[in-house]
C-alpha positions in Angstrom: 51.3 20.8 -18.9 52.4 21.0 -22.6 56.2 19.4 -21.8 53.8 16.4 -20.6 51.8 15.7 -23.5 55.0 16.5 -26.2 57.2 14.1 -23.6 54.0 11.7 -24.2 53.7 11.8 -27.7 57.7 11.2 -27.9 57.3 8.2 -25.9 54.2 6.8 -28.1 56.6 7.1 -31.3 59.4 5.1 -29.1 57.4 2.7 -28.0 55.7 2.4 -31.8 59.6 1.5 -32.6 59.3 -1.3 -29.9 56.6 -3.4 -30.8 56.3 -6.6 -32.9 58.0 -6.8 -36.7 55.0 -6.1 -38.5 54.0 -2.9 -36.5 57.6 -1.7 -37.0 57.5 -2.0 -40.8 54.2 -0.2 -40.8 55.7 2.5 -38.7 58.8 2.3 -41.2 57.0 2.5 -44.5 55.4 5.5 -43.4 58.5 7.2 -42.8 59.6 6.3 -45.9 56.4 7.9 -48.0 56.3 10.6 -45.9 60.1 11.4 -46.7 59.6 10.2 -50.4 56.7 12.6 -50.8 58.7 15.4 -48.8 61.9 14.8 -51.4 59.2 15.1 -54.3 57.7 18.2 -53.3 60.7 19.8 -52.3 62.6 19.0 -55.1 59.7 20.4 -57.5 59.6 23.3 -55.6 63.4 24.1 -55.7 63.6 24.3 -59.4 60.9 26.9 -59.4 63.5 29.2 -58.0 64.5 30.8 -61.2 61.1 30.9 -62.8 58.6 33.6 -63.3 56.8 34.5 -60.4 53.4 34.1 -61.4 54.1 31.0 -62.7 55.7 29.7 -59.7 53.0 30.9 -57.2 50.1 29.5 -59.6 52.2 26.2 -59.1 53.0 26.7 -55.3 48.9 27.6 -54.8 47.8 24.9 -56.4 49.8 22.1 -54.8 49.5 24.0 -51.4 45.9 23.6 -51.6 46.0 19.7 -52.5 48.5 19.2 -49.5 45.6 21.0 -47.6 42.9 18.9 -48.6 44.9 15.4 -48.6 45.5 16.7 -44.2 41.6 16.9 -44.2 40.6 13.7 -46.7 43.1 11.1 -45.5 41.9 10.4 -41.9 38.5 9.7 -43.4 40.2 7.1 -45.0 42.4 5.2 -43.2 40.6 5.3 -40.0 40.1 7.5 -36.0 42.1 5.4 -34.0 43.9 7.9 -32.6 45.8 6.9 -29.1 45.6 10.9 -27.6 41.9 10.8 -28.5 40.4 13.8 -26.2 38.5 11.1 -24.3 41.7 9.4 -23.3 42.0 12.1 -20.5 38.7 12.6 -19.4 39.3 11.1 -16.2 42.0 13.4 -15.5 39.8 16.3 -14.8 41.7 18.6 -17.0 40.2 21.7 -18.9 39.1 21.7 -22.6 41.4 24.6 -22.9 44.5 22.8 -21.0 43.6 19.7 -23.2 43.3 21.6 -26.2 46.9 23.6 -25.9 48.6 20.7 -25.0 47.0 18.1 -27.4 47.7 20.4 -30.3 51.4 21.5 -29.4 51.8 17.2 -29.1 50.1 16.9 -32.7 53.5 19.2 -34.0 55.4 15.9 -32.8 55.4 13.1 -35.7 56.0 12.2 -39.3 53.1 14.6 -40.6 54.1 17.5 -39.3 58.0 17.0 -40.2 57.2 16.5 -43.7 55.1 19.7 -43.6 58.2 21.6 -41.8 60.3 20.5 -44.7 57.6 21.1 -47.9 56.9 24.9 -45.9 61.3 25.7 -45.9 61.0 24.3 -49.9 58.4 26.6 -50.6 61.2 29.5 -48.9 63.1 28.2 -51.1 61.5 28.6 -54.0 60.8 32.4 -53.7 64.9 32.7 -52.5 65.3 34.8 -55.9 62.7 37.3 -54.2 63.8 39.0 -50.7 60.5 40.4 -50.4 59.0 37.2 -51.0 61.4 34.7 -49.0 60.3 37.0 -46.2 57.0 36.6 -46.7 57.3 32.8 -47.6 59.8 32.3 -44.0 56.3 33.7 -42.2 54.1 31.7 -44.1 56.1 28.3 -43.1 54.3 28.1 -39.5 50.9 29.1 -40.6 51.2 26.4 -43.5 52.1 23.6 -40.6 49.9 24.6 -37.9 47.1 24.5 -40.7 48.1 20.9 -42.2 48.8 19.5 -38.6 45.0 21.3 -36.9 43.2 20.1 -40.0 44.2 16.4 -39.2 43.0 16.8 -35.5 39.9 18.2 -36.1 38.9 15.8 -39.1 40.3 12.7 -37.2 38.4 13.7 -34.2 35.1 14.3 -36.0 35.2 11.0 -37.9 35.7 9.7 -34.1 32.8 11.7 -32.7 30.6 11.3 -35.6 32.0 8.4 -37.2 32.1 5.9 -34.6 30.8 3.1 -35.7 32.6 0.4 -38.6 29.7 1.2 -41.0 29.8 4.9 -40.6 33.7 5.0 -40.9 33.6 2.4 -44.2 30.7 4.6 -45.9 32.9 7.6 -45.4 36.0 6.4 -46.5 34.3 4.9 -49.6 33.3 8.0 -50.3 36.7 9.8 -50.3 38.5 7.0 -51.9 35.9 6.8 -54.9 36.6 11.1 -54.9 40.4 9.9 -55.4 39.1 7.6 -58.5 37.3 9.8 -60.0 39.8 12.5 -59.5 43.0 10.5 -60.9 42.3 11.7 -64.7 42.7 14.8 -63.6 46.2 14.3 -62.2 47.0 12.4 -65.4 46.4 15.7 -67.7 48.8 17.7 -65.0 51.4 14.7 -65.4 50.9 14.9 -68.9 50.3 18.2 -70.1 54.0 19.3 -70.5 53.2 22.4 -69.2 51.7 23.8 -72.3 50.5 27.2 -72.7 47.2 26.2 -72.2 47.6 23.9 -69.4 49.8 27.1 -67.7 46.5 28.7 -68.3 44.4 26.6 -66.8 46.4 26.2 -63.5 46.5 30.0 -63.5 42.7 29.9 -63.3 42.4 27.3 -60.7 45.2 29.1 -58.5 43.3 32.6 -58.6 40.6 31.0 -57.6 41.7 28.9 -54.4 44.3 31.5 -53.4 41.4 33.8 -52.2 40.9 30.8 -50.2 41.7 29.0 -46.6 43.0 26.4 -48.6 45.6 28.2 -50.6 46.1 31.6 -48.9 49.1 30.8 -47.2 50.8 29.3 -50.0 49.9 32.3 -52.2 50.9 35.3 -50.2 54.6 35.1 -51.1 53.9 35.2 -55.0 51.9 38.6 -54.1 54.8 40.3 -52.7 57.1 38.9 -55.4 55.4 40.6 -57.8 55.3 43.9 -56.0 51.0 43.4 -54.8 52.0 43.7 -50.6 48.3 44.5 -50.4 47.1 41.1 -51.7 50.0 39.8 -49.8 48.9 40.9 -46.5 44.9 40.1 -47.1 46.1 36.6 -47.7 48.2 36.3 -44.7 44.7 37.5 -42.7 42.5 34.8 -44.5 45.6 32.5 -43.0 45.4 33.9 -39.6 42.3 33.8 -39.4 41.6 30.3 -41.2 44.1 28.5 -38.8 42.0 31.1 -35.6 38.6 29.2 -36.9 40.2 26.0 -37.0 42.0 26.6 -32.9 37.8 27.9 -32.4 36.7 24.6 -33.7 39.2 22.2 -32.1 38.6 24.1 -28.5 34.9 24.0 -29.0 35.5 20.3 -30.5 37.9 18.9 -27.1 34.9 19.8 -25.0 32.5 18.1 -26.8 34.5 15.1 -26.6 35.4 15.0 -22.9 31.6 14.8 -22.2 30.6 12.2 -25.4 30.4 8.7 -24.4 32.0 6.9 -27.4 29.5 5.7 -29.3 28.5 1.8 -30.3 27.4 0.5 -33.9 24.0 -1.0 -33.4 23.6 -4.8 -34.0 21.4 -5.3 -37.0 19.0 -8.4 -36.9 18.9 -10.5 -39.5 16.0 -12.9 -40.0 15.2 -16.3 -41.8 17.9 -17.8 -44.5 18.0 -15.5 -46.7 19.9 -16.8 -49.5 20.7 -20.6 -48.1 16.7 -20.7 -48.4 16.7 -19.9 -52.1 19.7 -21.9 -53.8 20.1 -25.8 -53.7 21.2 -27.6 -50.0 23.8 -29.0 -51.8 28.1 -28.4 -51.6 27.9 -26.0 -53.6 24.7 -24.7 -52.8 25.3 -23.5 -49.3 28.7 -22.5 -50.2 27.5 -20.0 -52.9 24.7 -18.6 -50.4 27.3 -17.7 -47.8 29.3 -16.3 -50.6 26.2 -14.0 -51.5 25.8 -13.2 -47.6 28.9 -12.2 -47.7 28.5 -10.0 -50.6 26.1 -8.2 -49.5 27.1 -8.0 -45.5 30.7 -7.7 -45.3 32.1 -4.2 -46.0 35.5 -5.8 -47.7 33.2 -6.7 -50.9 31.1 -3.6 -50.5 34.2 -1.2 -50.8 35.5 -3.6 -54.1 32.3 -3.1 -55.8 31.6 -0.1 -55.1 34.5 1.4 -56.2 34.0 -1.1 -59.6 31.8 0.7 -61.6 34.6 3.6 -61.5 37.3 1.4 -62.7 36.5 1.9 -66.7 35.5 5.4 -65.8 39.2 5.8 -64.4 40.7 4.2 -67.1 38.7 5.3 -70.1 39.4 8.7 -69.4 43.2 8.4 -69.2 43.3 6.4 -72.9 40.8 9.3 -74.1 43.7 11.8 -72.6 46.3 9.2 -74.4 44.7 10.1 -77.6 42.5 6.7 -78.0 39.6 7.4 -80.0 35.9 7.6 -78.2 34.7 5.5 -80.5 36.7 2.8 -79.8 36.6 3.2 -76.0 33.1 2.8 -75.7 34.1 -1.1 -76.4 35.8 -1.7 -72.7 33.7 -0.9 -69.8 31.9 -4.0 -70.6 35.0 -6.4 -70.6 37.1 -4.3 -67.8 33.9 -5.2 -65.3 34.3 -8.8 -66.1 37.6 -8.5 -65.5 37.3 -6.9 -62.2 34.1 -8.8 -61.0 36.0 -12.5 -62.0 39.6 -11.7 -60.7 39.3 -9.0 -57.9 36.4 -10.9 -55.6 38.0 -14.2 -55.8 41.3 -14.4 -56.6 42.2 -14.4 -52.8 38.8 -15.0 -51.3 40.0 -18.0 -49.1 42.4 -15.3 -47.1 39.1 -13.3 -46.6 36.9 -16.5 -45.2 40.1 -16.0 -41.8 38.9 -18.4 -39.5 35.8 -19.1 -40.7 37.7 -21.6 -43.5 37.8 -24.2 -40.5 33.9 -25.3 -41.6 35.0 -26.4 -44.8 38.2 -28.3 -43.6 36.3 -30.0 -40.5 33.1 -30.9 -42.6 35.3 -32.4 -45.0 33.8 -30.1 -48.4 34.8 -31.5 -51.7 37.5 -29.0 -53.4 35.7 -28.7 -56.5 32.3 -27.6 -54.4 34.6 -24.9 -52.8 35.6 -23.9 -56.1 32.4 -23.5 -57.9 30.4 -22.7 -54.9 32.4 -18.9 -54.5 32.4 -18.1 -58.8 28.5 -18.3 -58.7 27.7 -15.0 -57.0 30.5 -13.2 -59.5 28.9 -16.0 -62.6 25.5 -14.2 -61.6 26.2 -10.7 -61.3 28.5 -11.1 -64.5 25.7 -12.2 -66.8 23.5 -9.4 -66.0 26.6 -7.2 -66.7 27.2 -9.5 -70.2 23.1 -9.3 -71.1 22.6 -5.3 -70.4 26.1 -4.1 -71.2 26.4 -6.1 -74.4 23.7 -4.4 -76.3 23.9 -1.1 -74.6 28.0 -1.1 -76.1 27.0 -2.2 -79.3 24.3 0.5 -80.2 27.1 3.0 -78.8 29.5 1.1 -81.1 27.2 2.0 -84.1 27.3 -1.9 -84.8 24.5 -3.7 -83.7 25.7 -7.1 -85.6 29.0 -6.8 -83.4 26.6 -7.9 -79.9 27.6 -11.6 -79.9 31.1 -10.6 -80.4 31.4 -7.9 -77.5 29.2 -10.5 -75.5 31.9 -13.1 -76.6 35.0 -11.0 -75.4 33.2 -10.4 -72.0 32.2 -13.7 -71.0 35.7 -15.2 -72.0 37.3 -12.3 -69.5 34.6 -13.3 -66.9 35.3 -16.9 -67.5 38.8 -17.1 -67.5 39.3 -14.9 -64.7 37.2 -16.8 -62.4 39.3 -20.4 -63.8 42.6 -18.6 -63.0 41.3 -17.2 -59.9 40.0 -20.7 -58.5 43.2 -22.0 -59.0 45.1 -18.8 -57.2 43.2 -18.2 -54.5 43.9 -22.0 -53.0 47.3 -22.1 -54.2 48.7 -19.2 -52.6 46.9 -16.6 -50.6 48.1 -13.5 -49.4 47.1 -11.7 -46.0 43.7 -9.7 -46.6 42.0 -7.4 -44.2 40.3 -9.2 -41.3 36.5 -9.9 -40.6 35.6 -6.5 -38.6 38.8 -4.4 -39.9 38.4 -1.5 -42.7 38.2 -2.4 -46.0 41.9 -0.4 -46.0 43.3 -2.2 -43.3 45.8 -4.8 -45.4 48.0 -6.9 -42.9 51.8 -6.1 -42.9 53.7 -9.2 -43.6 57.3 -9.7 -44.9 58.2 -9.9 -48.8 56.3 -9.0 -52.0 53.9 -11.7 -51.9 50.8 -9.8 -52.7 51.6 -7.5 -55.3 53.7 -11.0 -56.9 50.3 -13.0 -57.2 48.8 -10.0 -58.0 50.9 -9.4 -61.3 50.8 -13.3 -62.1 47.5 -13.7 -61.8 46.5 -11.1 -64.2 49.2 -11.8 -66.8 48.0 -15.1 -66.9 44.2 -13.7 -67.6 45.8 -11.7 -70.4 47.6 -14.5 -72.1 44.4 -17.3 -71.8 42.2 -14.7 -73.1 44.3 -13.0 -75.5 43.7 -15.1 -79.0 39.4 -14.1 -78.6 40.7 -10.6 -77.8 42.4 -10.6 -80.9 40.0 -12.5 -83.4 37.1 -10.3 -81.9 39.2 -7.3 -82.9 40.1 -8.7 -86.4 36.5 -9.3 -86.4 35.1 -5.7 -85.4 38.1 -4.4 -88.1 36.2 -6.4 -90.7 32.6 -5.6 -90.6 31.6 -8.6 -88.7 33.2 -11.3 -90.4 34.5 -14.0 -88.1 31.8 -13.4 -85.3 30.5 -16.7 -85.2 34.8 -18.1 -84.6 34.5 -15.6 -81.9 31.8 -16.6 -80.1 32.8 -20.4 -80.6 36.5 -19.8 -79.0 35.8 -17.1 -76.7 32.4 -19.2 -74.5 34.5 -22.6 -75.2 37.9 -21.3 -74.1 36.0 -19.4 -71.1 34.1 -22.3 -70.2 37.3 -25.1 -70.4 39.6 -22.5 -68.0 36.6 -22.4 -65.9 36.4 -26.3 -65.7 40.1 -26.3 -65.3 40.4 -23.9 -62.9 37.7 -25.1 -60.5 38.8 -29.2 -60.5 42.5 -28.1 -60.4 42.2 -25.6 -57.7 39.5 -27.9 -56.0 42.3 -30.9 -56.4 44.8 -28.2 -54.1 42.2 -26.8 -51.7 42.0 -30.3 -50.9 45.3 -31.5 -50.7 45.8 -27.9 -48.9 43.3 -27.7 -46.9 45.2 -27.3 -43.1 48.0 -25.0 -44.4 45.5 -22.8 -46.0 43.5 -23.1 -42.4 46.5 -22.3 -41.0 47.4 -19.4 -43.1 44.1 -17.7 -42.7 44.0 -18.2 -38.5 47.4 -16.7 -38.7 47.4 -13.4 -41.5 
């Protein structure tokens, strides 16, 4: 029974080899992280060999128990499809325990799993300078796997019991990815700490802590018996035991429940009256901007953007505060790296997200320039609340209160100019975006660097168009104020001309554009 679901699993990675281009590159850049990553971790973890043991065990515990937790975070993320689902086979009449055995024996088959093999034998490796410890380490290696590998299932396999539905799955894998944001200073201060005595310190103090743990028991048993402790050595290989006996408890108890669970359905949600096509103008631009705002507030691809937003300055203030930039000079950006984010992120490719829906403005003939200025008025609106409560709120923190037209200044002109440069980008060249209906994560594979090439464009020409009220804003703020009323002038005027500029130029090539870009969207 086993040889049929490992011959099965074989022949789902075969046939994953066989399908169209784009699923082949998908399969293929996955292979290549997972190896990358593998390389990386090994390679750290071979030049440990002739270190000090406690050293290399707090290091071995503590990326042991982040391998751990990336196994039981990352299927939250990227979605449940899974094609040996549990239900798959319910029609088979098989036991939950057959089931089990053989769907968790299959699970050892695949890139996961090999990377795991090869991070457990670099962990050996590491302790090589310690025969008591390689020992240990060599036994640890399947616990370590079987762990990583059961962790997956079970999580995958909840999110597809419990998480069945688009919203459910979207809410939970905002909430993991905004746990990665939030968590990325922290990896900055490892990558930067140069291993100083007090950083040594503090890893030491995070390791004894998880390696009492299921998380890093298995990972920390080996440094016990290289430093002579085989009593600590063997307690953690029972916590390991009995961590990865729980988890075969759990996904037993977890294959039955599946085998008699219907799959479950999202509920339609009604939605009554016009909501916002009943509060703005029935012009061009009117009805544009109020499906724009529907969308905002409906469609989970802008949900995930803004609500991972507000952690963007968070993110990126706290790896200039570990880079030595004063606080009080930080407390200046959030306001300006929002307007950044809210003018260039939501629109810069918004025709890719409008897929087949783009066909009613082609077919009813919608001036360019509506287009245009119809999709910046939801991010216009929601960037002058941020401009009129930020503003003050940065100057008090500032200690400046005379520098409020000057931050507001700085902010708009981002806003401004991102939206101009974004009207004209997101008609000139899209890139494939997730589909209506897909996860926010799901980007469509297509060939060459296009994305990442407008990407980098587009914001380098934001930087340069709003770099000279940057820098008289700065000279300003350096100078007690002097200047403010230059910055305000060129900061609203140059915001408001690439604004205009953006929105009749990229009106004049949505027009002129209008059935490629139809034809692009229906296709990516």
């Amino acid at each position: 029974m086993v040889a049929h679901f490992v011959r099965l699993k074989f022949d789902l990675l075969r046939n994953a080899a066989r399908r169209e281009p784009r699923h082949l590159i998908g399969v293929l850049l996955m292979l290549i992280y997972g190896l990358g990553a593998a390389w990386f971790v090994t390679v750290g973890l071979a030049r440990l060999k002739d270190a000090d043991p406690v050293f290399t065990g707090d290091v071995t515990v503590a990326a042991g128990t982040a391998i751990l937790a990336l196994f039981i975070l990352v299927p939250l993320v990227f979605g449940v499809d899974d094609p040996l689902d549990p239900r798959q086979f319910s029609v088979f009449g098989l036991k939950p325990g057959q089931l089990a055995v053989g769907l968790g024996v299959a699970s050892l088959v695949g890139i996961p799993a090999f990377v795991m093999t090869v991070v457990g034998l670099a962990q050996v490796v590491a302790w090589s300078a310690h025969p008591g410890a390689s020992a240990v380490a060599m036994l640890c290696v399947p616990l370590i796997v079987a762990t990583c590998v059961l962790c997956a299932r079970i999580t995958a396999s909840l999110a597809s019991l419990f998480l069945a539905t688009r919203r459910e799955r979207e809410t939970s894998g905002l909430i993991v990815l905004l746990a990665f944001v939030v968590a990325s200073p922290i990896a900055v201060v490892m990558l930067s700490a140069q291993w100083r005595p007090s950083a040594v310190a503090a890893l030491g103090k995070v390791a004894d802590v998880t390696a009492w743990t299921p998380l890093g028991a298995a990972w920390a048993a080996p440094g016990d018996a290289a430093v002579g402790n085989g009593g600590a050595a063997v307690g953690k290989l029972l916590i390991a035991v009995a961590f990865l006996a729980g988890l075969w408890l759990i996904w037993r108890l977890l294959v039955e429940r599946m085998l008699n669970s219907p799959v479950r359905r999202q509920r339609v949600r009604p939605y009554l009256g016009m909501g916002w096509f009943r509060a703005l103008p029935g012009t061009a631009s009117g009805v544009i901007a109020a499906r724009s705002l529907s969308y905002w507030g409906r469609d989970v691809r802008y949900r995930a953007s803004f609500f991972i937003l507000p952690f963007v300055p968070v993110v990126l203030i706290g790896v200039l505060a570990i880079a030595g930039v004063p606080l009080s000079d930080l407390v200046l950006l959030p306001v300006t790296i929002l307007c950044f984010f809210l003018g260039w992120a939501t629109v810069h490719n918004d025709v890719a997200y409008d897929n087949s829906a783009l066909w009613l403005h082609v077919s009813a003939n919608v001036s360019g320039t509506a287009d245009r200025f119809g999709r910046t008025v939801p991010a216009l609106a929601l960037g002058a609340l941020v401009i009129g409560f930020g503003s003050p709120l940065t100057a008090w923190l500032f200690g400046a209160p005379d520098a409020l037209w000057t931050i507001a200044a700085v902010a708009a002109c981002t806003l401004l100019v991102a939206l101009g440069v974004s009207s004209v980008v997101s008609a000139w060249t899209p890139y494939p975006a997730p589909h209506p209906g897909d996860s926010a994560f799901a980007q469509p594979q297509s060939g060459g660097s296009r994305a990442s090439t407008v990407q980098v464009m587009s914001i380098l020409a934001i930087a340069v168009l709003a770099a000279p009220t940057v820098y008289l804003a700065v000279q300003s703020l350096s100078n007690g104020g002097d200047g403010q009323f230059l910055v305000v002038l060129l900061g609203f005027g140059s915001g408001l001309a690439v604004l205009t500029a953006g929105v009749l130029v990229g009106g004049a090539i949505f027009k002129r554009r209008a059935p490629e870009l139809l034809a692009y969207t229906m296709r990516f």
